[in-house]
Every structure is written in structure tokens, then in C-alpha cells.
C-alpha positions as CSV (number, residue, x, y, z in Angstrom):
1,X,21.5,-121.6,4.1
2,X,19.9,-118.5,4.4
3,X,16.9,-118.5,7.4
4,X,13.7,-116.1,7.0
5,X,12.7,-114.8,11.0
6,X,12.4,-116.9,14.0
7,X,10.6,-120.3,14.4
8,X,8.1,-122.0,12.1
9,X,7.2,-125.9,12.4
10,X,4.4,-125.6,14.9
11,X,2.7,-122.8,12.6
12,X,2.0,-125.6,10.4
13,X,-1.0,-126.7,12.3
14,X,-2.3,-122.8,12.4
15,X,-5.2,-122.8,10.3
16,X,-7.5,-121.6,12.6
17,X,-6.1,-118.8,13.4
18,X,-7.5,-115.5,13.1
19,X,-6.2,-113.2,10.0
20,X,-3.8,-110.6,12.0
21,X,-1.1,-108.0,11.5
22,X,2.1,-109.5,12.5
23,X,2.2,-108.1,16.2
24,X,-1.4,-109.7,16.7
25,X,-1.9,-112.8,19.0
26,X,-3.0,-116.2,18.1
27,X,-6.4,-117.5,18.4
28,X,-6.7,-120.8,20.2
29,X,-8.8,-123.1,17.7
30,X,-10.4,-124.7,20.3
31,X,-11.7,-121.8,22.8
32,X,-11.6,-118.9,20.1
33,X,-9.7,-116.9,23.0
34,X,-6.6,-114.9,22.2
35,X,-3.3,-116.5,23.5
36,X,-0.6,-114.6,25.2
37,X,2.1,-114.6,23.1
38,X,2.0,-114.4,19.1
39,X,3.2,-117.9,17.2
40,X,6.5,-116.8,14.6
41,X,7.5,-119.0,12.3
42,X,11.2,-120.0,10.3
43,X,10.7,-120.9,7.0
44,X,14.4,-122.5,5.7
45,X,15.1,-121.7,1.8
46,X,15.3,-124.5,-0.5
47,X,18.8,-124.6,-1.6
48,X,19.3,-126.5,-5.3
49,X,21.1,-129.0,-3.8
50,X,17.7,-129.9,-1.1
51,X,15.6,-129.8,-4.2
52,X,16.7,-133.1,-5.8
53,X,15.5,-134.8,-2.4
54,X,12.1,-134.2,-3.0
55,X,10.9,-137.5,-4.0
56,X,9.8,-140.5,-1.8
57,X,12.7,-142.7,-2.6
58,X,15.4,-139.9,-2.4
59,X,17.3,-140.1,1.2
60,X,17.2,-137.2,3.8
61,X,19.8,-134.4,2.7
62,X,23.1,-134.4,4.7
63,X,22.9,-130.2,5.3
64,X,19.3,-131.2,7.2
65,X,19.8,-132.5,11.3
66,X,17.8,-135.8,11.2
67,X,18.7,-137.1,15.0
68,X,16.5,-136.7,17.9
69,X,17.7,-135.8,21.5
70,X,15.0,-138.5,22.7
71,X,16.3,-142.1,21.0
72,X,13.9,-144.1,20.3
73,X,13.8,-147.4,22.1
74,X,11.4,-150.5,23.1
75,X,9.9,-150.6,26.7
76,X,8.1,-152.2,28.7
77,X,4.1,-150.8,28.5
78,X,1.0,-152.0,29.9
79,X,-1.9,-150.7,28.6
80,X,-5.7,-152.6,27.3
81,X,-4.2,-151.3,23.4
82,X,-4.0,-153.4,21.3
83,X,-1.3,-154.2,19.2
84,X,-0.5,-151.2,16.4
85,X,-2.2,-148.5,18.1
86,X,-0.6,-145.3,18.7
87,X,-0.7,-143.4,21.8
88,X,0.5,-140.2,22.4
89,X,1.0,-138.9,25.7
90,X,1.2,-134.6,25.7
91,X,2.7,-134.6,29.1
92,X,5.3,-136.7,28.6
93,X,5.9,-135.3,25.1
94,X,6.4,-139.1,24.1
95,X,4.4,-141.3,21.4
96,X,4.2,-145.0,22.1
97,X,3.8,-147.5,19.1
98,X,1.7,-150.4,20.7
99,X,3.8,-153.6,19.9
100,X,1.8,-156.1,22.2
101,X,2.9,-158.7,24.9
102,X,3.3,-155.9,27.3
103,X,5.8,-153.3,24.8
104,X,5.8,-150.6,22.5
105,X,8.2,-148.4,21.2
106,X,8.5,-144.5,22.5
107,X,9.7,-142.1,20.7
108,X,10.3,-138.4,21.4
109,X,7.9,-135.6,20.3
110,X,6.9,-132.3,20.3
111,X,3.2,-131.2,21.2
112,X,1.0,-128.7,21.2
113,X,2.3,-125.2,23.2
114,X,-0.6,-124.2,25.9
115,X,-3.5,-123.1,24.4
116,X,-3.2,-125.6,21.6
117,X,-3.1,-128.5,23.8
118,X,-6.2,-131.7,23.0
119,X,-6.6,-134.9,23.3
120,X,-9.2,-137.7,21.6
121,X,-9.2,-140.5,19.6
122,X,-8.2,-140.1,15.8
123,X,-7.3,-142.4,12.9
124,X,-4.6,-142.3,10.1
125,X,-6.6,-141.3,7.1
126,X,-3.9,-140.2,5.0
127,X,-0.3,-140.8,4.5
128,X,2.2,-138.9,2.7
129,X,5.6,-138.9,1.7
130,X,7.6,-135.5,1.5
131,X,4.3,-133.9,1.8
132,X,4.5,-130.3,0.1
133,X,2.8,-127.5,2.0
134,X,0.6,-124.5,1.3
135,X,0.0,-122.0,3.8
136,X,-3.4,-120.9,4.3
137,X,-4.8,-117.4,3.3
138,X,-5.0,-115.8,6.7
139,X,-1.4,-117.1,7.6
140,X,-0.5,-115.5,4.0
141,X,-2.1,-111.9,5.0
142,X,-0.4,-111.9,8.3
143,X,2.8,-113.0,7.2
144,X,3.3,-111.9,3.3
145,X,7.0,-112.9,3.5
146,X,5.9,-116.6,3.8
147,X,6.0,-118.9,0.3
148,X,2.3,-119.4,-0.9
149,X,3.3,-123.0,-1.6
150,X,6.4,-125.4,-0.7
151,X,7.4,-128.6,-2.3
152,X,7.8,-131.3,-0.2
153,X,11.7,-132.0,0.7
154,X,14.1,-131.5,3.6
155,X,13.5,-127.9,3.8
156,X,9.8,-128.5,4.3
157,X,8.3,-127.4,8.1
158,X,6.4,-130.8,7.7
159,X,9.3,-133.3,7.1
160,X,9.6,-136.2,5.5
161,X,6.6,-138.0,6.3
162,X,2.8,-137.1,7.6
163,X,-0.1,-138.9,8.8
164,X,-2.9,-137.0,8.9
165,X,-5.3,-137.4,11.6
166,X,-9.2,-138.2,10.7
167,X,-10.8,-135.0,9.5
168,X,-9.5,-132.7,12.2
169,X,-6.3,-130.2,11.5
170,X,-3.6,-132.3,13.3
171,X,-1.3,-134.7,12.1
172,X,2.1,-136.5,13.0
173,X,4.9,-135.5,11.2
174,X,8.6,-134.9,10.3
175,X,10.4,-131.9,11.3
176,X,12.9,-130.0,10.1
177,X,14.1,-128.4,13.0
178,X,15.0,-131.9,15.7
179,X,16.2,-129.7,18.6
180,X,12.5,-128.8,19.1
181,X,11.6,-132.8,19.7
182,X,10.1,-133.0,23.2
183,X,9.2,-129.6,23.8
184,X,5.3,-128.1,23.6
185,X,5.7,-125.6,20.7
186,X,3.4,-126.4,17.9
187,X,0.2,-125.9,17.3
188,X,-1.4,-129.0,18.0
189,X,0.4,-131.4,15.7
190,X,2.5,-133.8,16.7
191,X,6.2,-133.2,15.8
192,X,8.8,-136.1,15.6
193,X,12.2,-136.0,13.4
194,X,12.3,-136.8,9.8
195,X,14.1,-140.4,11.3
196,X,11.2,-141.5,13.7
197,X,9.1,-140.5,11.8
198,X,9.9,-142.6,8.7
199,X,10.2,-145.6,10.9
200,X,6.8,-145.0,12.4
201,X,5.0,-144.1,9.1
202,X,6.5,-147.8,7.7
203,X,4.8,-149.6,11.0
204,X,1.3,-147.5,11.3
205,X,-1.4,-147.9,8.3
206,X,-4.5,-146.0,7.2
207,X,-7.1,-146.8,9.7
208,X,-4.6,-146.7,12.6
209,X,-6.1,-145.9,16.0
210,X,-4.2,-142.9,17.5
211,X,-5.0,-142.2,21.3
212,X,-4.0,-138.7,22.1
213,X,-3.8,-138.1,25.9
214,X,-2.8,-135.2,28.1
């Protein structure tokens, strides 16, 4: 499967950057200041065989790595949440699904890469399965090689699922690129693989409180 240049998921969340030649820096979104290192991006070609699983029924396809290094597991967690929230902590590059009665699940994530770091309090407004993805214009002008528009599947950068978070730029969602999960590399979204994040997105609703801490 035939790769174009280096690393992409986290570029997803890039639409505030600044329209740049390729060797230009980032712009953080949230000081306007330029970072110190430019974001790259890897886009993986849809191969015929990826295309079929496109659809919200169809099952992950076997060429695409679906396991994350973190497992995801119930533990013990005390917090005033209630039951169904979700609470994301950056520093620990982990996402707790409040259970109740003192538990929650954790899972493993990737977060924002310095500069792209926040924290608040969102809601799900949207879900979506296989979500397709369409760069935006001053991606497109600093990196013509990228498609103008990808269909949802396992060769997407967003994965299998997404939940997008109120009206800001950040969501949670899949990744096609696991070996990434519980690092600080995108920018701003939170990352999970194309397995957790199917299981969360069949647990969290629209209207979900999500509690993003540093």
C-alpha cells in the first residue's frame, strides 16, 4: 500500500493554520504564534479492496492495524462526574468513560502536540460513522499533493468513528495509524484506534459532557 510523505492524523484538526509553503511552520490556533517545528502529514491510498469498507455496517479491513498499545480496561475512578461523562486527561494521554459507583473505563489516546494543547468543557454534537474528510483550502495550497476530498473507510486519517465536539475544531476519533495512541502528536483532536473508538462511540450519545483536562 503505497504511502504519500511522512505523518498525517494529527493534521486533521489543522484548520487554523495559516496558508504556507511546505517548509513554513504551523500556527498555534489558540495564540496565533508560530510553532517550532512544521506539522507533515501521511495520507495512506485507498486501495480497491479498503474501498468496499466504507459503509457503517462494513467491518474494519484486515490490511488496516486496529489494536492499541494501551488496552482498554475498567478502573477504579473517583471523581464528582456523573455517570456517562467523558473525561479526558492530556497528561496522562488517557480518556475515562465515567461508569458510576466509583469506575470508568480508560482508554489510550493521543493528544494535542505542544502548542496545540486545551482543555474545557465540550459536548458530542455530532456523530459519525466512517466520517469522509475534506481538507481545508489553506492545507490544500500548502500541501497540493493532498486529496481535496476522502471517502470515509479504513484509509481515512479520521477512522472509523468521530464525535465532534460542540462548535469548536476538535473532535474524538478513529485513527488509522494505532502506534501513535498515547503520544501528543495531533493537533488538538483526540486520537484513539478505530477499536476504542467504536466501543466508545456505541456508549457516548449526542449531548455527552466531555471534560477535557491537562
Amino acid at each position: 500500500m503505497r504511502r504519500f510523505v511522512p505523518a498525517l492524523a494529527g493534521l486533521v484538526c489543522a484548520v487554523a493554520a495559516w496558508a504556507a509553503p511546505a517548509a513554513a511552520y504551523e500556527i498555534d490556533p489558540l495564540t496565533r504564534q508560530p510553532l517550532d517545528q512544521p506539522l507533515s502529514v501521511t495520507v495512506r491510498s485507498a486501495a480497491p479492496a479498503a474501498a468496499a469498507a466504507t459503509t457503517a455496517t462494513d467491518p474494519l479491513d484486515a490490511s488496516v492495524p486496529k489494536l492499541s498499545p494501551i488496552p482498554r480496561e475498567t478502573v477504579a475512578y473517583s471523581s464528582p462526574y456523573s455517570a456517562g461523562t467523558i473525561v479526558v486527561s492530556t497528561s496522562e494521554r488517557r480518556l475515562y468513560y465515567v461508569l458510576g459507583n466509583g469506575q470508568a473505563l480508560r482508554y489510550g489516546v493521543g493528544v494535542g502536540r505542544p502548542g496545540f494543547t486545551w482543555n474545557g468543557v465540550q459536548t458530542i454534537s455530532m456523530k459519525r460513522e466512517w466520517p469522509d474528510w475534506r481538507p481545508p483550502a489553506q492545507m490544500i495550497r500548502r500541501r497540493p499533493d493532498l486529496p481535496r476530498y476522502m471517502k470515509g473507510g479504513p484509509e481515512n486519517p479520521l477512522g472509523a468513528r468521530a464525535m465532534y465536539l460542540g462548535g469548536s475544531l476538535y473532535r474524538i476519533h478513529g485513527s488509522n495509524e494505532p502506534e501513535t495512541i498515547g503520544t501528543a502528536v495531533s493537533s488538538g483532536c483526540i486520537r484513539m484506534t478505530n477499536d476504542d473508538v467504536m466501543d466508545l462511540y456505541t456508549r457516548a450519545k449526542v449531548g455527552t459532557k466531555v471534560i477535557v483536562q491537562r
